[in-house]
N, C-alpha and C positions, 0 to 999 in steps of 0.2 A: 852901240848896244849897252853900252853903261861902265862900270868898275867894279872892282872888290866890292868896294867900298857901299854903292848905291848902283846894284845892276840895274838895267833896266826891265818892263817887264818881256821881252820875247830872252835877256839871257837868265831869266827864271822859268821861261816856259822850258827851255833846253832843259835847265836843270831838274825840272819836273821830270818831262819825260825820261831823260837819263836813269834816274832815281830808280823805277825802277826795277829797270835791266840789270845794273851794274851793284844797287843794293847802297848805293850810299850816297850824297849831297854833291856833286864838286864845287859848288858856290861855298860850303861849309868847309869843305879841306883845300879850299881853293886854289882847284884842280883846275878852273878855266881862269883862263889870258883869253885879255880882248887887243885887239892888232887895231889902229887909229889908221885913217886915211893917210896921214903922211907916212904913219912909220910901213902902210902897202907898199906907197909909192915911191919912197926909198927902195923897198925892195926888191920892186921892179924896174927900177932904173936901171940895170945893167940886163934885160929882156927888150926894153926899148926898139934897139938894133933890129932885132925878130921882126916889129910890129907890123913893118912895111912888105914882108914877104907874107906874112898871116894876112895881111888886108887885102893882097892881091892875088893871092891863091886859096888853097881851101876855103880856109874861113874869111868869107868876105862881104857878109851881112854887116849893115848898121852896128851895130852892139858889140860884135866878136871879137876887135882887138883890144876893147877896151875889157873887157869882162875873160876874155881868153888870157888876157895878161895878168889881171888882176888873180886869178884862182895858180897862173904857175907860181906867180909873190908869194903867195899865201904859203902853197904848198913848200916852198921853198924853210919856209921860215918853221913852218911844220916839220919838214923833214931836222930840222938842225935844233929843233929844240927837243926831237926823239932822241936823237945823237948825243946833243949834252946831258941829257936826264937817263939815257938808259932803257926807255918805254917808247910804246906806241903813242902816240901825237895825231888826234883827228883834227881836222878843220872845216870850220862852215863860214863860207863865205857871204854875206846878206850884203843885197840889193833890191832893192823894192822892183819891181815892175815899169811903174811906171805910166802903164800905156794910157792911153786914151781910147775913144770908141774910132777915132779915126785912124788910128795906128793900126799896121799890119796884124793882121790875125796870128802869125805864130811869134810874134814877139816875147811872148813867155817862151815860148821851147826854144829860139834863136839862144837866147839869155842862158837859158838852163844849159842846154848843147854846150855853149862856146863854154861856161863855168868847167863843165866835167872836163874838154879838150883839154884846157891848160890844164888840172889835174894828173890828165894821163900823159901829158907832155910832158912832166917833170916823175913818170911813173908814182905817182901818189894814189894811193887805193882809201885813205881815207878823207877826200872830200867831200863835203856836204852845200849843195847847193842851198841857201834860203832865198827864195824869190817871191814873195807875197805879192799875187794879182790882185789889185795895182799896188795896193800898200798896204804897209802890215795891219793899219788902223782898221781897214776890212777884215784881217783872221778876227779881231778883236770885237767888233760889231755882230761878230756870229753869237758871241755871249750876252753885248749888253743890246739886245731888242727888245721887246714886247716881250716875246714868245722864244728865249734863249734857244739857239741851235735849230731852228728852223727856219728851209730855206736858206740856206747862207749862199748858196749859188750864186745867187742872182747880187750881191755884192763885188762879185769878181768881174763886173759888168760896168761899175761905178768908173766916171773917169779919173786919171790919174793925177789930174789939175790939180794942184792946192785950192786955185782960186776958185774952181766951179763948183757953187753952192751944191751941188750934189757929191762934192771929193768925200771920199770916207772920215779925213780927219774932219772934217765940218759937221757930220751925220752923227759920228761917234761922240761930238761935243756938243752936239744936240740930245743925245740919247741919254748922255747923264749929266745935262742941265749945269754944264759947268764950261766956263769961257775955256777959247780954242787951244788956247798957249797953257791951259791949266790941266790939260789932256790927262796928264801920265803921273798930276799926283793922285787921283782918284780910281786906276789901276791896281787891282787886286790879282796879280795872277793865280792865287791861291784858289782864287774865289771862282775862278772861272774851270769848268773838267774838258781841258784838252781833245781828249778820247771823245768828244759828241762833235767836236767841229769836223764837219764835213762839207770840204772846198779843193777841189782838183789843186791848186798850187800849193795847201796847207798837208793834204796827204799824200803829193809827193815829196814835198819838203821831210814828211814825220817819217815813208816808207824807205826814203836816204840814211835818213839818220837812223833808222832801224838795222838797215842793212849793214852801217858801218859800224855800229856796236857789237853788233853781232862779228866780225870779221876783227875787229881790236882785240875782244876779250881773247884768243887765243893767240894772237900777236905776237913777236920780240922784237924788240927797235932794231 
């Protein structure tokens, strides 16, 4: 999702929305931490153990020990950084989608489901699922079309291939005439109002994160 330094744009979209609820920047007083792949899987290296009882019981979909383990990490790392700071500690966890058209139809909700389980596994009340059907480059194609914010539905249909000329990041590097790899310097999150995208994985993603700002702000770590 990016850094301090050079977020990227979905952890400006956060900060967008954020803004506001809460009435101030946290990219400005830099209130968010970004969590790297390794330093997850550090984290859940000691849930490991778990994995093979989560894969064989309840949760035993494709997706659910790797994404159920991933959100207790998180949440882990969430809880201990309320505890050293004193405050409430949200976390959103992103993972694209992924799917394709041949992929099982509730692949997004499998995803989403397993996210929240580990959540509630480690008692964690503020995580935030981010799962953009198929990838995030589709919420993003809802702005840069022809006719901004119309129809964006029918993007969440696009396969999840990189490589099939129809993939969102291929469409979306079509749409502003700029090579594929050069995607995200010509990203404006500014530029783009949040509030008009309408996309089943994008507004449950914003109704999450509504919910848990709402549920922080009256909070004590």
């Amino acid at each position: 999702m990016g850094n301090h330094d050079s977020p990227g744009p979905l952890a400006q979209m956060i900060d967008i929305l954020v803004e506001p609820e809460w009435g101030f920047s946290l990219l400005n007083l830099k209130c968010m931490l970004f969590v790297g792949e390794t330093e997850l899987v550090e984290a859940g290296s000691a849930l490991r153990s778990q994995k093979r009882s989560i894969v064989r019981g309840k949760h035993n979909k494709p997706e659910t020990g790797y994404h159920y383990r991933n959100a207790r990490a998180l949440a882990t790392l969430a809880k201990k950084k309320a505890k050293d700071d004193s405050c409430p500690v949200g976390a959103i966890l992103f993972h694209d989608c992924d799917g394709t058209r041949s992929a099982p139809l509730d692949l997004w909700r499998t995803k989403y489901e397993s996210m929240m389980a580990g959540f509630e596994a480690e008692t964690f009340a503020f995580g935030v699922p981010m799962i953009p059907q198929p990838k995030s480059e589709a919420w993003l194609l809802c702005h840069h079309q022809p006719t901004p914010y119309q129809n964006c539905v029918r993007f969440e249909d696009m396969p999840g291939n990189d490589a099939s000329p129809k993939a969102p990041k291929r469409q979306l590097a079509t749409a502003l005439g700029v090579p594929i790899n050069e995607i995200y310097k010509y990203i404006d999150p500014e530029a783009i109002d949040w509030n008009k995208i309408d996309m089943p994985s994008f507004n449950r993603f914003k109704e999450r994160l509504k919910e848990v700002l709402s549920q922080m702000r009256g909070a004590t770590a």
